[in-house]
BAMIMI-751288 format. One record per residue (C-alpha): x, y, z; residue in three letters; residue number from 1. Coordinates in pm, whole numbers, plus 32768, in hexadecimal, padded with zeros to 4 digits. Layout:
% residues N
{r {X; Y; Z}; 'ala'; NUM};
...
This chain:
% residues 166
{r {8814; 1FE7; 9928}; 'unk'; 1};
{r {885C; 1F35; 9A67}; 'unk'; 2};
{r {895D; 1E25; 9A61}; 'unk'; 3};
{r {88FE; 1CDB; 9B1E}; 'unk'; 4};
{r {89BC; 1B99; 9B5B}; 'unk'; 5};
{r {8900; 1A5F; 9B89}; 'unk'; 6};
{r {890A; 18F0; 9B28}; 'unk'; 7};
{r {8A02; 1806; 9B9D}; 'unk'; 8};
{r {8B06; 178F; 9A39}; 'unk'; 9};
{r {8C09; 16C6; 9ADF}; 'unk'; 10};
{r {8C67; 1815; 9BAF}; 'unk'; 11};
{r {8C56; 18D5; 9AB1}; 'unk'; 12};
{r {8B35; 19EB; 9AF1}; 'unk'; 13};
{r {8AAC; 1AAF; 9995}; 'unk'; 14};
{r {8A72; 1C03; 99AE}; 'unk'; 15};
{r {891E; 1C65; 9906}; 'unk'; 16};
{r {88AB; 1DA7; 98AE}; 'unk'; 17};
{r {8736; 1DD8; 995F}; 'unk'; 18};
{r {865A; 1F00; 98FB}; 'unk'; 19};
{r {8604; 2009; 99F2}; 'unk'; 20};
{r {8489; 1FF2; 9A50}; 'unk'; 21};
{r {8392; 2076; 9958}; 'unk'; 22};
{r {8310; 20F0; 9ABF}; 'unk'; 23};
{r {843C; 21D4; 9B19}; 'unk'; 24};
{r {8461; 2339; 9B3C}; 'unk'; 25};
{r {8527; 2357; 9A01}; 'unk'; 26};
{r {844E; 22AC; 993D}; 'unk'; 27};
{r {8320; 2390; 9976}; 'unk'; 28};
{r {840C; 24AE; 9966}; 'unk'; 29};
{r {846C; 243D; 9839}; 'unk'; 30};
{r {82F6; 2462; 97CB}; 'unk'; 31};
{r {82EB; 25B8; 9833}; 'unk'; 32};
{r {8434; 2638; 977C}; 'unk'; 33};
{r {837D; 25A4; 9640}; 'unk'; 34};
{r {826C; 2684; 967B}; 'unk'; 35};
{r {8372; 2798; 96BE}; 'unk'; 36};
{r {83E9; 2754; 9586}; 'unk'; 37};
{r {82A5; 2784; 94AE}; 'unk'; 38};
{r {8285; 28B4; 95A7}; 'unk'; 39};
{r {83C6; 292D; 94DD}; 'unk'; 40};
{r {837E; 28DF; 9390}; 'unk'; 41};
{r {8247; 29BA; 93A7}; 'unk'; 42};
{r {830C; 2AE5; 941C}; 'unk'; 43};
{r {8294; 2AC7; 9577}; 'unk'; 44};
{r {837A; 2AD8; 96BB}; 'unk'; 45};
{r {83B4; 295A; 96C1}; 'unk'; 46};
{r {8325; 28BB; 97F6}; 'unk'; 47};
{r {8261; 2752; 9826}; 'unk'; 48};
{r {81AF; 26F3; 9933}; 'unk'; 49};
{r {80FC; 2588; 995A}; 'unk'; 50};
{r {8023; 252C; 9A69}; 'unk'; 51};
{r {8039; 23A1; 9AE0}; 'unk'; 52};
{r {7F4A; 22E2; 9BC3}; 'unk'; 53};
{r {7F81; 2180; 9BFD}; 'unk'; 54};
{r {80A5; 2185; 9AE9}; 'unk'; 55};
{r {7FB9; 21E3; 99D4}; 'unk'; 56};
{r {7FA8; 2337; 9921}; 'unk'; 57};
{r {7E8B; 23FE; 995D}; 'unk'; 58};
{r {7F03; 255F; 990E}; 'unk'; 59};
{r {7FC9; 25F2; 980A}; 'unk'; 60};
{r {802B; 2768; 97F8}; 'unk'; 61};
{r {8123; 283E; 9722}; 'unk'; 62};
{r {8167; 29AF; 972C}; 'unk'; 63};
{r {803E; 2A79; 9656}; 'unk'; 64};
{r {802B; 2BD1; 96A1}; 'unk'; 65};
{r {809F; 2C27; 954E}; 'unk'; 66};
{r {7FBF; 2B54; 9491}; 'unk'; 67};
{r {7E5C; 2B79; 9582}; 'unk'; 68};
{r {7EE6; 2CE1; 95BC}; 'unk'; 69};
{r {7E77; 2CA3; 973C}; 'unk'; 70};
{r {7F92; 2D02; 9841}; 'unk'; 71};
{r {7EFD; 2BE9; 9918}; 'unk'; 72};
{r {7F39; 2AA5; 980F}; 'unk'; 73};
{r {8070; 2A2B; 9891}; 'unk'; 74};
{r {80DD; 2898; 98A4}; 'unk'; 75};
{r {8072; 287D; 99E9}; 'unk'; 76};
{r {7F3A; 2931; 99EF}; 'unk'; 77};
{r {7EB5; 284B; 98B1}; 'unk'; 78};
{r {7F51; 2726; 9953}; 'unk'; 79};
{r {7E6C; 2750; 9ABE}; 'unk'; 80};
{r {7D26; 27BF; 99B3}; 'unk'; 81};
{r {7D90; 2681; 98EE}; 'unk'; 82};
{r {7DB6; 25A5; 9A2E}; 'unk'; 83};
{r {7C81; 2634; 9ADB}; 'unk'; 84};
{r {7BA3; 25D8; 9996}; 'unk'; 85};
{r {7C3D; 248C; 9972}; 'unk'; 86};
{r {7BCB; 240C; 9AF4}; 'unk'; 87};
{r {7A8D; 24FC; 9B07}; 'unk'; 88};
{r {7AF5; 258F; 9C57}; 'unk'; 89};
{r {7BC2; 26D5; 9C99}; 'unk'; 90};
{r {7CBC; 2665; 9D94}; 'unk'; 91};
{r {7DCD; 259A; 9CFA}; 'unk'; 92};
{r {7E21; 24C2; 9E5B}; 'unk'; 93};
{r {7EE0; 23A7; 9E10}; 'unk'; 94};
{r {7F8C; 2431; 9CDC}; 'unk'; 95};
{r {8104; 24CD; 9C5A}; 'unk'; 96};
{r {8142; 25DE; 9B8B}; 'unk'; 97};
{r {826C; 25B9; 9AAB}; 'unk'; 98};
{r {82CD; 2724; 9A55}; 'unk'; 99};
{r {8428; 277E; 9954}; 'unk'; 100};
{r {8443; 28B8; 9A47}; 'unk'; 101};
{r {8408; 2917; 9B99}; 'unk'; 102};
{r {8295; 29D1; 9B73}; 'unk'; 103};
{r {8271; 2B3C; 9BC9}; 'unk'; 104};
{r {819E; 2BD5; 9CC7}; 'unk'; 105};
{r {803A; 2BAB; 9BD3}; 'unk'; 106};
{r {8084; 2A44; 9B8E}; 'unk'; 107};
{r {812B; 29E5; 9D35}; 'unk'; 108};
{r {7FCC; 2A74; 9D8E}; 'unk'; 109};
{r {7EED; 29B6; 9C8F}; 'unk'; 110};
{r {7FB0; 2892; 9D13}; 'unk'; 111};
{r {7F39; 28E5; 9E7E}; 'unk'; 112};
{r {7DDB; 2916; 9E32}; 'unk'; 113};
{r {7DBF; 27AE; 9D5F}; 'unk'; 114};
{r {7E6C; 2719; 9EB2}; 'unk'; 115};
{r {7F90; 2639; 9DE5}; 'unk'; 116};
{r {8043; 2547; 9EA3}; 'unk'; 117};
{r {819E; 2570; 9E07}; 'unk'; 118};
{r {8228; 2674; 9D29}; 'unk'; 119};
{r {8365; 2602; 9C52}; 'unk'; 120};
{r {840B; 26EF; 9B83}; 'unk'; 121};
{r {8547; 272D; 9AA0}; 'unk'; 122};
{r {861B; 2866; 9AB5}; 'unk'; 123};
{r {85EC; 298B; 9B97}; 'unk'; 124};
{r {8575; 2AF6; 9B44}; 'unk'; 125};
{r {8658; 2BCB; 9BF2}; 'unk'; 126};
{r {8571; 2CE3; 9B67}; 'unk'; 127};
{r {8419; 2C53; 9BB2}; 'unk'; 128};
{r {8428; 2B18; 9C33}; 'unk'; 129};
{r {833C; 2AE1; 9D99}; 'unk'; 130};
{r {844A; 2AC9; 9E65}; 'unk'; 131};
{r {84CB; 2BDF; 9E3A}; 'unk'; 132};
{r {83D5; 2C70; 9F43}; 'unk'; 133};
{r {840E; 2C8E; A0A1}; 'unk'; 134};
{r {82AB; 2B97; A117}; 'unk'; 135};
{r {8239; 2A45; A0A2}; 'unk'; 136};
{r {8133; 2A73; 9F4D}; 'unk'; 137};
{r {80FC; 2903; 9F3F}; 'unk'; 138};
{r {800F; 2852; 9FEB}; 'unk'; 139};
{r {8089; 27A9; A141}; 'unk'; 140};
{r {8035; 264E; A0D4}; 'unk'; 141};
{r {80F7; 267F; 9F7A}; 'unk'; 142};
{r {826C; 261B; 9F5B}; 'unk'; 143};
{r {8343; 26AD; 9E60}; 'unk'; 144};
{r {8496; 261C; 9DC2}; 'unk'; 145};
{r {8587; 26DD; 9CE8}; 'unk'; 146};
{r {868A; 26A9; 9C20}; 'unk'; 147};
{r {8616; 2587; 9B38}; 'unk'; 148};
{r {86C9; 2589; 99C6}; 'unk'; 149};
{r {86E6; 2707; 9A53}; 'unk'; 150};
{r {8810; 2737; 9950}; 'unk'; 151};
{r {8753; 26BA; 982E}; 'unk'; 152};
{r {8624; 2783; 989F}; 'unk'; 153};
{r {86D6; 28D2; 98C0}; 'unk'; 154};
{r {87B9; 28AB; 97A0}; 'unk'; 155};
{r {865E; 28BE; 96C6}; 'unk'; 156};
{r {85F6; 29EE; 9783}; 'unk'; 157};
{r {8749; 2A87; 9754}; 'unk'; 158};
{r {8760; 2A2C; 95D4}; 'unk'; 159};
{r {85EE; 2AC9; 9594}; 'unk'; 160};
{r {864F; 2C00; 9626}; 'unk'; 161};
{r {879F; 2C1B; 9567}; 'unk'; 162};
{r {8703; 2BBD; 941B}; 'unk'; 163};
{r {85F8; 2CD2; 948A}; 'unk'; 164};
{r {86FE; 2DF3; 94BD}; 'unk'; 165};
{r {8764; 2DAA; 934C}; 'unk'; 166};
């Protein structure tokens, strides 16, 4: 919530509690981490990725690999088929990704090839993530920011792989 002060009491200013923008990075973050979260509660390694064009969802995507027993179904790979389907054209230019974790290698170069504008994601992969390599995987047009709701995001990846060592 952001605080703002306005109208004019006598001197006295009101402070007002505004909601962020349904348009914000958190807010479509937060629409990924849901998806992270069904990701979870089907035993799958809980990741979300939405794709956005002109504020609107038009691709959804959740870890499936267990479930379509294909290696290649992660969030953001069903999120760019999901997108792609949705505007009947295979570059997604003009769009954002919303991702719960930085994508690995697979995903940074499926990401490339569907020429994204801007890649937001979550928590790192220390272990897999795309920047962990020493040359740019993205496309040269696509921006990337990290770090959104990054705590809440790896917390779920750290709790799913706890509960799985049990």
């Amino acid at each position: 919530m952001v605080i703002c002060s306005w109208g004019n009491n006598g001197g006295h200013r009101p402070q007002v509690a505004m909601p962020l923008s349904v348009y914000s990075d958190e807010h479509f973050m937060n629409e990924a981490y849901k998806l992270a979260i069904q990701a979870k509660e089907e035993d799958e390694i809980p990741v979300g990725a939405i794709v956005i064009c002109e504020n609107k969802i038009i691709g959804k995507g959740y870890n499936q690999t267990e479930k379509l027993n294909d290696v290649t179904a992660h969030a953001e790979i069903l999120a760019i088929t999901a997108a792609q389907n949705y505007l009947g054209a295979k570059y997604l230019k003009g769009c954002t990704m919303f991702v719960t974790l930085e994508p690995c290698i697979m995903c940074a170069g499926g990401l490339y090839w569907a020429q994204l504008d801007r890649l937001v994601y979550g928590a790192s992969d220390n272990m897999r993530g795309f920047t962990k390599i020493k040359q740019k995987v993205l496309h040269a047009k696509t921006s990337f920011e990290e770090g959104v709701m990054a705590k809440e995001c790896g917390d779920l990846v750290k709790i799913f792989f706890k509960e799985l060592r049990k």
